[in-house]
C-alpha positions as CSV (number, residue, x, y, z in Angstrom):
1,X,4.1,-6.0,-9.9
2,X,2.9,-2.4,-8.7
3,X,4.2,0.2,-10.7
4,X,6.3,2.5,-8.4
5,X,7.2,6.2,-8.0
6,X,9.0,8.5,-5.7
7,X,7.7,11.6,-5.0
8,X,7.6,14.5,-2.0
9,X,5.4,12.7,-0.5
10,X,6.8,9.5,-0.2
11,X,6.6,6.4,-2.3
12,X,3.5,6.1,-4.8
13,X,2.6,2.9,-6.3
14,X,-0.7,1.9,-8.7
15,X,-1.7,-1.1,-8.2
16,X,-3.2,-3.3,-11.0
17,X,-6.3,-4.7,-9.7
18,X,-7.2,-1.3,-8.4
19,X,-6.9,1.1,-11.3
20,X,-7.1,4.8,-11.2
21,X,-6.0,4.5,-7.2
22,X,-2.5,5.5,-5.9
23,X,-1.0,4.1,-2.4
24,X,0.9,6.0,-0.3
25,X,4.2,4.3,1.6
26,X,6.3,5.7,4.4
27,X,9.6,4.1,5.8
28,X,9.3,3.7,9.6
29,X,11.0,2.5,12.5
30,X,14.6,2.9,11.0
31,X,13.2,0.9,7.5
32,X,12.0,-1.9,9.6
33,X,8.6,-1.0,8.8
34,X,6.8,0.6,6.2
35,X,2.9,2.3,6.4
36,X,0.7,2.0,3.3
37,X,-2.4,4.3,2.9
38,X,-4.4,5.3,0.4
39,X,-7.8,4.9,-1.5
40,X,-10.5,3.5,-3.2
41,X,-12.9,4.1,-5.2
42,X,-17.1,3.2,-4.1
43,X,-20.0,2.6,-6.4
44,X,-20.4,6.1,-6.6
45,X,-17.0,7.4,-7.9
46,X,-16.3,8.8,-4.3
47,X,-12.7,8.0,-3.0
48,X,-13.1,6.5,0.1
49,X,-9.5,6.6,2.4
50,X,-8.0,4.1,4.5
51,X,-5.1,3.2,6.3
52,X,-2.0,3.7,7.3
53,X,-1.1,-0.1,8.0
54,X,1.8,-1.2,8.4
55,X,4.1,-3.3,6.1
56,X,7.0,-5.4,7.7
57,X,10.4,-5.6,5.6
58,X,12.8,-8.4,6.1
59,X,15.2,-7.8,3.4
60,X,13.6,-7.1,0.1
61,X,10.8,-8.7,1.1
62,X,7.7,-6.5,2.1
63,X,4.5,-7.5,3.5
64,X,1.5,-5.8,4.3
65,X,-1.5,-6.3,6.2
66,X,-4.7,-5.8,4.2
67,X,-6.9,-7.4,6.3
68,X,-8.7,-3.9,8.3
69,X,-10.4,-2.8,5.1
70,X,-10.9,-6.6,3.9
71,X,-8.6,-7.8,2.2
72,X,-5.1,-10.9,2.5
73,X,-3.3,-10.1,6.1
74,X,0.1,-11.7,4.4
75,X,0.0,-9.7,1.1
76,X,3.4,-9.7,-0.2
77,X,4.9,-6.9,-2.9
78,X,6.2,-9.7,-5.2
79,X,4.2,-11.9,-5.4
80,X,0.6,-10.1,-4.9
């Protein structure tokens, strides 16, 4: 599970198989939806951005799309 953090920004989580990387969330759409951003690193070092995409919540459940930069299109927060 993502380690999670609140800050001014928003919500900031690390996630495990992308170390030394922070995601960004932001509620939307009433808490319907959330937006995840954030970075990675390339061969180089060089943080490369992406994002937002969007996250859908239906109850404590949250999902979000990887699949622009590559990655699961069903990826939930739980159970990653």
């Amino acid at each position: 599970m993502p380690q999670l953090k609140l800050s001014l920004r928003g919500l900031i989580y690390s996630d495990p198989y992308h170390p030394d990387t922070d995601r960004y969330v932001a509620v939307t759409n009433g808490g319907k939806n959330m937006e995840v951003s954030g970075f990675d690193l390339d061969d180089k070092g060089v943080k490369v951005n992406w994002g937002p995409f969007i996250a859908n919540v239906d109850g404590s459940k949250i999902v979000v799309d990887f699949s622009p930069k590559g990655g699961p299109s069903d990826w939930d927060l739980e159970n990653p």
